[in-house]
C-alpha positions as CSV (number, residue, x, y, z in Angstrom):
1,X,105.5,83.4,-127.8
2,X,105.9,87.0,-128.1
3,X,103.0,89.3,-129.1
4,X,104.2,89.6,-132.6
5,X,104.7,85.5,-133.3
6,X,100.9,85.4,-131.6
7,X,99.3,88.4,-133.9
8,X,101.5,86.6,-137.0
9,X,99.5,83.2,-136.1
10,X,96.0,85.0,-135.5
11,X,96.7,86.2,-139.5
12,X,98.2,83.6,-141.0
13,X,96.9,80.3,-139.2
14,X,93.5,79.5,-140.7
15,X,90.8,78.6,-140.4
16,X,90.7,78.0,-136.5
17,X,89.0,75.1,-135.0
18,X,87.3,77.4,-132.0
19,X,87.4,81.2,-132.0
20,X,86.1,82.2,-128.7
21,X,85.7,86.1,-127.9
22,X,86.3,87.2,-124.2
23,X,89.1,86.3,-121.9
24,X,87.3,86.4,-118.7
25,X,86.3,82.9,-116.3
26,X,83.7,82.0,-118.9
27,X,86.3,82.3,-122.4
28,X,89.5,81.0,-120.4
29,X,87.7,78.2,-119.4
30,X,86.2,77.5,-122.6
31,X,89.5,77.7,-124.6
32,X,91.5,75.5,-121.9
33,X,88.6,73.3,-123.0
34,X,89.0,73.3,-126.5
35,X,92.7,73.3,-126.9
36,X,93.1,70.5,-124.2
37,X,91.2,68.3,-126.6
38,X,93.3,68.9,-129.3
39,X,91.1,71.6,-131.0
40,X,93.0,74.4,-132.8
41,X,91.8,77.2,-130.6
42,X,92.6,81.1,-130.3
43,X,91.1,83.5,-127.4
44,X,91.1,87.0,-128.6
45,X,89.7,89.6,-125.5
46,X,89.8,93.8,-126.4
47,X,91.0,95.0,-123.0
48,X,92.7,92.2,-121.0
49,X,92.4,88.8,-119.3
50,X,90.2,89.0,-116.5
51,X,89.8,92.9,-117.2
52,X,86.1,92.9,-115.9
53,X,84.2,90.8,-113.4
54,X,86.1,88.1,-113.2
55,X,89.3,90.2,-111.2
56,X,86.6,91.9,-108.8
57,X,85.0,88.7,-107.6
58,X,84.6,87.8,-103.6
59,X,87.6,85.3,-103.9
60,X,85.6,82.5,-103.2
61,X,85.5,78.5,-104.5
62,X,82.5,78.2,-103.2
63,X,78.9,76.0,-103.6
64,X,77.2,79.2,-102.2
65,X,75.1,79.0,-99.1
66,X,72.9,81.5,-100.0
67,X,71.9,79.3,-103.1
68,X,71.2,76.7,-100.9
69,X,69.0,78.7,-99.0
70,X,66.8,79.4,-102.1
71,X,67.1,75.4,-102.5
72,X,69.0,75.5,-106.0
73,X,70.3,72.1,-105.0
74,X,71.5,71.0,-108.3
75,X,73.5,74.4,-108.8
76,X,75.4,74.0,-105.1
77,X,76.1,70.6,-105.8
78,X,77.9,71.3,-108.7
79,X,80.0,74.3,-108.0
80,X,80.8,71.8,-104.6
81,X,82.0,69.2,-107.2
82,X,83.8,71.9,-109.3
83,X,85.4,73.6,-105.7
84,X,86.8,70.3,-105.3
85,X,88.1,69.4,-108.7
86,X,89.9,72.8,-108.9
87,X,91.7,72.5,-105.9
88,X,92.9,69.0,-107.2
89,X,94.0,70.9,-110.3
90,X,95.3,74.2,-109.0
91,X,96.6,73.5,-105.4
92,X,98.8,76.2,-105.7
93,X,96.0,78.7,-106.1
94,X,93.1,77.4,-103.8
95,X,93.7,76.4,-99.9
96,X,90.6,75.6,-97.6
97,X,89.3,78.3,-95.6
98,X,87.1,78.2,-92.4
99,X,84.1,80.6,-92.5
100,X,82.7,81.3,-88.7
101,X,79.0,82.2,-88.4
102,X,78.7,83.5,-85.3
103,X,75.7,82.9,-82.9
104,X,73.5,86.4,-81.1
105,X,70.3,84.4,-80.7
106,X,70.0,80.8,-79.0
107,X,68.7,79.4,-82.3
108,X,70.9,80.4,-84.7
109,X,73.8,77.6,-84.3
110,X,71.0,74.6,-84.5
111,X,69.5,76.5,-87.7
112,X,72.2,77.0,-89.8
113,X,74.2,73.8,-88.4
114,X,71.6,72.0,-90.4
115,X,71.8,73.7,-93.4
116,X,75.5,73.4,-93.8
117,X,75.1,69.6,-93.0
118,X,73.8,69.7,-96.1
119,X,76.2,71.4,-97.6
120,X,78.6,68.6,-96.6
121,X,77.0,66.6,-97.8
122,X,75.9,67.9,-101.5
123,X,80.1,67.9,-101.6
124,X,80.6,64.1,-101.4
125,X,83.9,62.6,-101.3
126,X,85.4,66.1,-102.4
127,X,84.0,67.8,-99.6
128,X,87.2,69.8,-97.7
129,X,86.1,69.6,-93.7
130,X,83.2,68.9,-92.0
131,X,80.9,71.7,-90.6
132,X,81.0,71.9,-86.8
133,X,79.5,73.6,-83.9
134,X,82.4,76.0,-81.9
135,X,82.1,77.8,-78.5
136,X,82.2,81.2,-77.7
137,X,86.7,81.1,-76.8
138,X,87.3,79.3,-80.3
139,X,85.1,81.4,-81.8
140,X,87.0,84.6,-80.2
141,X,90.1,82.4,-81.5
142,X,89.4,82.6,-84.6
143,X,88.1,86.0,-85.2
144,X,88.9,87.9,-82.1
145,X,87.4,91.3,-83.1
146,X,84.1,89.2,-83.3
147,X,81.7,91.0,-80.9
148,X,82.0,89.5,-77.6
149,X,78.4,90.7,-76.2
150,X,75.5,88.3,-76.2
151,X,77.7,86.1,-78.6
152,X,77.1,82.7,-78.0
153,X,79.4,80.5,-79.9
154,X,78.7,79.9,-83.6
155,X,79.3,77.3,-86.7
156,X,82.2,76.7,-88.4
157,X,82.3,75.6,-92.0
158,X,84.6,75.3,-95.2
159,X,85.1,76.2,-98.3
160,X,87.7,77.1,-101.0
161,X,89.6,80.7,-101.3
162,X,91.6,82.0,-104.6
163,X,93.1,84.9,-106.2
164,X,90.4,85.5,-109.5
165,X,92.8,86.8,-111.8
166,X,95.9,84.8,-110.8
167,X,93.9,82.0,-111.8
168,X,92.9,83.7,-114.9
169,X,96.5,84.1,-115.9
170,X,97.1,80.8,-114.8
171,X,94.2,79.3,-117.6
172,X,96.5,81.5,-120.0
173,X,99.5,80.0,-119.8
174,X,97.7,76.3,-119.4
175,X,95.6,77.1,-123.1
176,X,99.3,77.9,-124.0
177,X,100.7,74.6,-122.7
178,X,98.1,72.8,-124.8
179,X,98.9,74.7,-128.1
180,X,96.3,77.3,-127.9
181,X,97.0,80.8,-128.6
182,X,95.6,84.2,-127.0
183,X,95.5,88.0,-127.9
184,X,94.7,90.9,-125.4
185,X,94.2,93.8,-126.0
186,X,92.6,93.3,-129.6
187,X,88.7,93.7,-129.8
188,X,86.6,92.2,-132.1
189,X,85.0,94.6,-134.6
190,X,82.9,92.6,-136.5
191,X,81.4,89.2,-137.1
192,X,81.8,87.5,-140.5
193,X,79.0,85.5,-142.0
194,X,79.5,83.0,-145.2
195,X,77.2,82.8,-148.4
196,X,74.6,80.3,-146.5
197,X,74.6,83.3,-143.4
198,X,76.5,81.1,-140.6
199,X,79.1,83.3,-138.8
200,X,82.8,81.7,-139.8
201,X,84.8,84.0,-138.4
202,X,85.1,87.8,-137.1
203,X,87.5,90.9,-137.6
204,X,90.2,91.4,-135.0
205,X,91.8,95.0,-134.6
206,X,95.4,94.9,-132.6
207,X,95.0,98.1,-130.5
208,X,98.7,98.6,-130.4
209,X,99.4,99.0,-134.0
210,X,95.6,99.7,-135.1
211,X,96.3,96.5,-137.7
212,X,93.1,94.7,-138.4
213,X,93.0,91.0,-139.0
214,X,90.6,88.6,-140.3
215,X,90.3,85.4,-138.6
216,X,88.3,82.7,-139.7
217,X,86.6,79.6,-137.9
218,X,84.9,76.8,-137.8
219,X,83.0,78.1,-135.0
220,X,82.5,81.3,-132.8
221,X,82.2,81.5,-128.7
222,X,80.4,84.7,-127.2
223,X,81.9,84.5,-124.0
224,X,82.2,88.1,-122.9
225,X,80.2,88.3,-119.8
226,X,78.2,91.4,-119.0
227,X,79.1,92.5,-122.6
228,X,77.7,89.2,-124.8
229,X,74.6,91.2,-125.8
230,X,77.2,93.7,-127.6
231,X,78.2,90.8,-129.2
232,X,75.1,89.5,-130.4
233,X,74.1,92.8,-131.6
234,X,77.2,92.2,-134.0
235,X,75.2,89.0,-135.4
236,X,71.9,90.3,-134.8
237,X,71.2,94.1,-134.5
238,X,67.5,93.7,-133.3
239,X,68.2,90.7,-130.9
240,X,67.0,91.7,-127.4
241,X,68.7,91.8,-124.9
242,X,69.4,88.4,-122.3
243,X,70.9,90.4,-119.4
244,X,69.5,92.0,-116.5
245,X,72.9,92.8,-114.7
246,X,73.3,94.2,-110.8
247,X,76.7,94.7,-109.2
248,X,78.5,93.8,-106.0
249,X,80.5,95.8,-104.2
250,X,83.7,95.5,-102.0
251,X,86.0,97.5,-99.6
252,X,89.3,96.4,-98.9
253,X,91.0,97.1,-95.2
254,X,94.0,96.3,-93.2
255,X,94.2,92.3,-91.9
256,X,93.8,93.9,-87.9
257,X,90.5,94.3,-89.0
258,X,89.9,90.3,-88.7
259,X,93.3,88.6,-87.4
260,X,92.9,85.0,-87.1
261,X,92.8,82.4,-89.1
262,X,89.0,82.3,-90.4
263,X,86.7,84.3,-92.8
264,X,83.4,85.9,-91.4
265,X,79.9,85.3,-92.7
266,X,76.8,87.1,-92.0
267,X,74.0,84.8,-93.6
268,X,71.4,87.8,-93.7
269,X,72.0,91.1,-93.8
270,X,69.4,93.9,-93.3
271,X,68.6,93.9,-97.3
272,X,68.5,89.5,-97.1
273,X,71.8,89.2,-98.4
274,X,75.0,87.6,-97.3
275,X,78.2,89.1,-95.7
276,X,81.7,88.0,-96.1
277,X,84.4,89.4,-94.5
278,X,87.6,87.5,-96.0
279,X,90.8,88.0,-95.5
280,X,93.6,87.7,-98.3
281,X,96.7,88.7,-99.1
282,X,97.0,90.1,-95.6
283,X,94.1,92.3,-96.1
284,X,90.6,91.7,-95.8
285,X,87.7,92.1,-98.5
286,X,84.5,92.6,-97.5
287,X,81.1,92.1,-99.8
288,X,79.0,92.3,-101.2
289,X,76.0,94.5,-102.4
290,X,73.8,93.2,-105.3
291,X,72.2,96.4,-107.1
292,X,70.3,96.3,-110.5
293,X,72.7,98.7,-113.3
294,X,70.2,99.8,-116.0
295,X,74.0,99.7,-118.3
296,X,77.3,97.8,-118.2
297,X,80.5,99.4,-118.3
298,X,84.3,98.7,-118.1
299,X,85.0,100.4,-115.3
300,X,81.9,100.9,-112.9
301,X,81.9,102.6,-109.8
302,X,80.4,102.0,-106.0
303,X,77.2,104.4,-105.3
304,X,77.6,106.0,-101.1
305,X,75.1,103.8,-100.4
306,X,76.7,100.7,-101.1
307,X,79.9,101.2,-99.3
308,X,78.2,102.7,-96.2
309,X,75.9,99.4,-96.1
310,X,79.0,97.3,-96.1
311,X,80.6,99.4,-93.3
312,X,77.8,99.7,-91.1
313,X,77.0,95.5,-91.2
314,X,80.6,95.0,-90.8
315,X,80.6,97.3,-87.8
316,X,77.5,95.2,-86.8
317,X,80.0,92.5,-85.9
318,X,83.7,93.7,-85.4
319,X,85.2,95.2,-83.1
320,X,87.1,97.7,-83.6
321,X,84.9,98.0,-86.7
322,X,86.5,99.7,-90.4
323,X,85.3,103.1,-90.9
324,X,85.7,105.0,-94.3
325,X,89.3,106.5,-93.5
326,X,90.4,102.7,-93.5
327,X,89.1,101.8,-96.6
328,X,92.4,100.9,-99.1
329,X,90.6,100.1,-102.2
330,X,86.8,99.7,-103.4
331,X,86.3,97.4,-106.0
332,X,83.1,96.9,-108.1
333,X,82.2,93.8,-110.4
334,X,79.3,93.4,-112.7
335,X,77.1,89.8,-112.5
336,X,75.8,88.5,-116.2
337,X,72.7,87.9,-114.4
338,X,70.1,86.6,-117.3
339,X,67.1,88.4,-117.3
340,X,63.9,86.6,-115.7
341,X,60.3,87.5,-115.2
342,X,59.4,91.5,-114.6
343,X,60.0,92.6,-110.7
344,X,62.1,89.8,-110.0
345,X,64.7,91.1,-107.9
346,X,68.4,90.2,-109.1
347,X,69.0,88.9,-105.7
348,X,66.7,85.7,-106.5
349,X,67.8,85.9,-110.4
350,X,69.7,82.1,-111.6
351,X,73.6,82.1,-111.0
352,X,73.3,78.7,-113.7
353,X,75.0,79.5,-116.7
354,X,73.5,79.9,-119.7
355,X,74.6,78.6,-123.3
356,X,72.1,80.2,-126.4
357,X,72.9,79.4,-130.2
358,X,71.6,81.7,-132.6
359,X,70.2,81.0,-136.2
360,X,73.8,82.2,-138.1
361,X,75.6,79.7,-134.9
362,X,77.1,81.4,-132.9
363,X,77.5,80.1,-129.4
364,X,76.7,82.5,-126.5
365,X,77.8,81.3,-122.9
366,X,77.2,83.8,-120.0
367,X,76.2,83.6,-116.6
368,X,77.6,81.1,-113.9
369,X,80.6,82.0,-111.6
370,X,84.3,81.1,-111.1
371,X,83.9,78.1,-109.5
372,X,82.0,76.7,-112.0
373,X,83.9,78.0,-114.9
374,X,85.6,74.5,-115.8
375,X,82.2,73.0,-116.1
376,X,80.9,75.9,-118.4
377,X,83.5,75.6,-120.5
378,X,83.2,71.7,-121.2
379,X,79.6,71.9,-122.0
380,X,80.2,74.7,-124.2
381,X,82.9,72.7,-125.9
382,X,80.4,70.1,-126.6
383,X,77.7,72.3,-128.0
384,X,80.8,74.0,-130.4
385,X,82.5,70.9,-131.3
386,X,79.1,69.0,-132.7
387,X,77.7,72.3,-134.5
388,X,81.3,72.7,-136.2
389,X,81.4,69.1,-136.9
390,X,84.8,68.8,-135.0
391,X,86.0,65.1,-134.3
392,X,84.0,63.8,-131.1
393,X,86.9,63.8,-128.1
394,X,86.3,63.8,-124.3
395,X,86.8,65.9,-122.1
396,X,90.3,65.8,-120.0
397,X,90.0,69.2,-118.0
398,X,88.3,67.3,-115.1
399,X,91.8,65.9,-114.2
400,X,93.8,68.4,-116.2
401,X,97.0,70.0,-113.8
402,X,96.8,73.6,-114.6
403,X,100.1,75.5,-115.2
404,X,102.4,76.2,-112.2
405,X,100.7,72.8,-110.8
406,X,102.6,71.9,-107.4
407,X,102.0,70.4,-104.1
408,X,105.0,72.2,-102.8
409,X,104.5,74.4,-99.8
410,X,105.4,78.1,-100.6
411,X,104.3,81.3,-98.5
412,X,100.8,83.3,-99.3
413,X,103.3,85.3,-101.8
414,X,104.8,83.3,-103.7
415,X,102.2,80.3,-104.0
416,X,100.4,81.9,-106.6
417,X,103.3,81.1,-109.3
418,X,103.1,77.8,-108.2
419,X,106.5,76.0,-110.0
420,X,107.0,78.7,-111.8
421,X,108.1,80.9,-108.6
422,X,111.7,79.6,-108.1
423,X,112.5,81.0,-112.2
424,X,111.1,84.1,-110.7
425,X,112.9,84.7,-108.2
426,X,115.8,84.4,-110.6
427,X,115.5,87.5,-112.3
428,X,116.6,90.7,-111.7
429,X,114.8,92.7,-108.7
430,X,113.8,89.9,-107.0
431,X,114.5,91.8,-103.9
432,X,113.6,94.9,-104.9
433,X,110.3,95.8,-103.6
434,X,107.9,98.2,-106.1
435,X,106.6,100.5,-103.1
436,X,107.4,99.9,-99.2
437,X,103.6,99.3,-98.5
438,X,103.0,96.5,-101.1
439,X,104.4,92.8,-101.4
440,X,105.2,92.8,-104.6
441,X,109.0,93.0,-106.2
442,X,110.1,94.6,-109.4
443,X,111.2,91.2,-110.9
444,X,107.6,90.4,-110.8
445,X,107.0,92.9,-113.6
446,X,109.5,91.6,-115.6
447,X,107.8,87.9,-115.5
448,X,104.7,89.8,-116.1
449,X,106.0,91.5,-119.2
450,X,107.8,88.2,-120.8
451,X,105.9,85.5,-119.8
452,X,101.7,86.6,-119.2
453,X,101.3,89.4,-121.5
454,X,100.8,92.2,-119.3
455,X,101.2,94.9,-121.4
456,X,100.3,98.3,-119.8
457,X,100.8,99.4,-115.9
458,X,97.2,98.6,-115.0
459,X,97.5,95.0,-116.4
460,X,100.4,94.5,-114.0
461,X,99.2,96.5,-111.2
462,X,95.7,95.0,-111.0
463,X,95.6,91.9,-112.4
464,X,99.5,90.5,-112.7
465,X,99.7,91.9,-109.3
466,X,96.6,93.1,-106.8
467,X,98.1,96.3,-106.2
468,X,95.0,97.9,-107.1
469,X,92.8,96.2,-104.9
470,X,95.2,96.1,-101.8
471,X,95.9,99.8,-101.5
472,X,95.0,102.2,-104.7
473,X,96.9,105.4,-103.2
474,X,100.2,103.1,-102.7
475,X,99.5,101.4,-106.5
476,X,99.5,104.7,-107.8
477,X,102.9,106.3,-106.2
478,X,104.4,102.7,-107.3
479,X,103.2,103.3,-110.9
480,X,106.2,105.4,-112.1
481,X,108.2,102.8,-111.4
482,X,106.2,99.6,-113.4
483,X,105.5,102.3,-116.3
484,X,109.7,102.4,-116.6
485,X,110.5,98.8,-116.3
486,X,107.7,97.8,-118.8
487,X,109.3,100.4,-121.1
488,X,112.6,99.1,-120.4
489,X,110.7,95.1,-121.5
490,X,108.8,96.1,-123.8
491,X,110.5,99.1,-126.2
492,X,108.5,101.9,-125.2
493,X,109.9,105.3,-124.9
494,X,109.4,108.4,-122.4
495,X,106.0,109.4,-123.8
496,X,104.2,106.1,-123.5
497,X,105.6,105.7,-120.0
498,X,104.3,109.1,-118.8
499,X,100.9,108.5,-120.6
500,X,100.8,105.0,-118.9
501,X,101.3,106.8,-115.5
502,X,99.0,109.6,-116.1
503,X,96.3,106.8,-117.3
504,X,96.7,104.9,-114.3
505,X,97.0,107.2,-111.6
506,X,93.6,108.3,-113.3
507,X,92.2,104.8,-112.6
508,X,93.4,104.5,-109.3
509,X,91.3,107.0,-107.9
510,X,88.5,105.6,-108.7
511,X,89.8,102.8,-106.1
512,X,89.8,105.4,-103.2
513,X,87.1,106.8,-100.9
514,X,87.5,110.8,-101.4
């Protein structure tokens, strides 16, 4: 569908079975949900897919140790049970990875050996490979700039790896599979409430043309993450707020960093947090940092402090250790942490999600994280489809192949298409690569532009493509470039492409370390 046939069928088809508001893990999820079941469903988000949190995650499928550790058993074992079903689903998007704790003290193997027995366990029959004690030369193996003094072997364990908004794109085109439709870059302005005061619908502006539509429903999802209390202010302006959120920090650096084949984990830093150091796309991410924001915003920004913490317990560990002149990109993401008792430290704040329904009904999912967001989603679907009265069907996404679904065996590149990489390598500029210090080829833009709705430089350059997380200085000398073969997709003329650079390059130093 192009964007007019979708903003023709967000005015002309209703009413909608499920409207669902926000097209990050939580709303992509939900409306894969919906429309899999048969519902009539439409995702409308006002920036794009995966514009906030969801693209700045850790790039983990994880049960998360740490939540074990503060003996939230039920929440490990299902994001275990989820890690496992999505990797079924979406083998082209998640592959195992080894994580290596490694061992300083004589105690530390036996201790955290046991804990991620557990962890094997908790995963059942979906579990990926078995925890295991290494020594000292494996360990150097697998992370040789691990620091060789007073190590003394460490544990190995598993879990699942991704690219966050790769799979976010990839729920967009499966919710298109299954007859659902989705908008970006069309906010919601307003809620609409019928003569008995139950919302049945909302107003939807299309920021490319300024056209407002109304589109009406049978029932309304709040899925917008660290924004649903905006949200419910549009339902309910005295409603208090549910949120207390903190953000997590990242740094990206060169892959000579951490060769090998393994991730790092530190399972207690010096503020009681943990440490990953990751490595994807050949680069590595490290993270993260957990600091209370008294405010969310689209585009927030990493304080000194939190960058220096991450490079000084990296350099805690490696060997030659990142300093700031290495430092690619920084990356921030906001966690719809719901708010708890006063004091409580977000660190020890639920990572459950949460599903609230107001008095007018409308149905307010935040919280959780990506590897639960198939989960979230059905049990949303539930609560929507018995408020709106929708026929009773179950639930297919546990065994649902998401778009691109293949068991073929394609390079790191490539694999993220899935089936659809062989049409793109088809097109023209297939061997044309956007800038010499990034992967990424200029028929890659043009798939973007026809086929996932990118529909400005930064939604190619961060979230069609990682670009912006990989190296923000070479994103921005590549921009030019995107900006001209969007315009040559898409209609636009000179002027919009040299705002879209200007707007981006803009952006993109907010990436970099000054």
């Amino acid at each position: 569908m192009t964007r007019a046939d979708i903003v023709r069928a967000v005015a002309e088809q209703n009413p909608w079975d499920v409207l669902v508001i926000g097209g990050g893990a939580s709303g992509l999820g939900t409306a894969v949900e919906a429309a899999s079941r048969g519902y009539r469903t439409l995702l409308i988000e006002a920036h794009d897919y995966a514009k906030g949190t969801s693209s700045r995650s850790t790039k983990l499928v994880h049960g998360g140790v740490r939540y074990l550790a503060q003996g939230n058993i039920s929440l490990v074992r299902e994001a275990l049970h989820e890690r496992g079903l999505l990797k079924q689903n979406a083998p082209h998007l998640v592959r195992d990875l080894g994580f290596l704790i490694a061992a300083y003290k004589w105690w530390s193997a036996p201790f955290y050996g046991v804990g991620l027995k557990m962890y094997d366990l908790l995963a059942g029959k979906l579990n990926l490979q078995s925890s295991r004690y290494i020594g000292v030369q494996e360990a150097l193996k697998r992370a040789p700039t691990l620091k060789k003094e007073g190590l003394k072997g460490g544990i190995l364990y598993f879990d699942g790896q991704f690219d966050d908004s790769r799979l976010a794109i990839t729920l967009l085109r499966t919710l298109e599979d299954h007859g659902g439709a989705a908008l970006n870059h069309a906010p919601v302005t307003a809620l609409h409430k019928n003569a008995a005061g139950k919302i049945d619908g909302a107003t939807v502006r299309d920021e490319e043309t300024g056209q407002e539509y109304t589109v009406r429903a049978k029932v309304v999802v709040n899925a917008t993450g660290v924004f649903v209390d905006a949200v419910r202010r549009m339902d309910d302006p005295g409603v208090k707020a549910m949120l207390s959120p903190s953000q997590g920090v990242h740094v990206v650096v060169d892959r000579h960093f951490l060769p090998g084949d393994s991730a790092l984990m530190v399972p207690r830093t010096d503020d009681g947090r943990v440490l990953f150091a990751v490595p994807w796309h050949d680069h590595v991410v490290i993270g993260t940092t957990d600091t209370p924001v008294p405010e969310v915003s689209l585009e927030p920004r990493a304080l000194p402090e939190e960058v220096e913490f991450i490079l000084s317990t990296a350099a805690q560990y490696l060997d030659p250790a990142p300093t700031r002149k290495d430092v690619r990109s920084v990356y921030v993401g906001l966690r719809p942490l719901v708010k708890a008792a006063e004091g409580t430290d977000t660190k020890a704040l639920s990572r459950d999600h949460i599903i609230r329904i107001s008095d007018s009904g409308l149905i307010t999912l935040t919280g959780g994280k990506w590897t639960t967001y198939r989960r979230m989603g059905e049990d949303t679907v539930n609560r929507a489809a018995a408020q709106a009265g929708l026929p009773e069907r179950l639930s297919v996404t546990p065994a649902l192949h998401l778009h691109g679904w293949t068991t073929d065996t394609l390079d790191e590149h490539w694999r993220v298409y899935g089936s659809d990489a062989a049409r793109i390598r088809e097109l023209e500029g297939a061997r044309v690569p956007l800038h010499p210090e990034l992967p990424y080829t200029e028929a890659e833009v043009r798939w973007a532009a026809r086929f996932e709705q990118a529909r400005t430089v930064e939604d190619v350059l961060s979230r069609r493509l990682r670009a912006l997380l990989l190296n923000a200085h070479a994103s921005a000398e590549a921009a030019p470039r995107v900006a001209a073969l969007l315009a040559e997709e898409l209609g636009h003329d000179g002027a919009w492409q040299q705002a879209q650079v200007a707007e981006y390059q803009h952006l993109a130093k907010g990436y970099q370390l000054a």
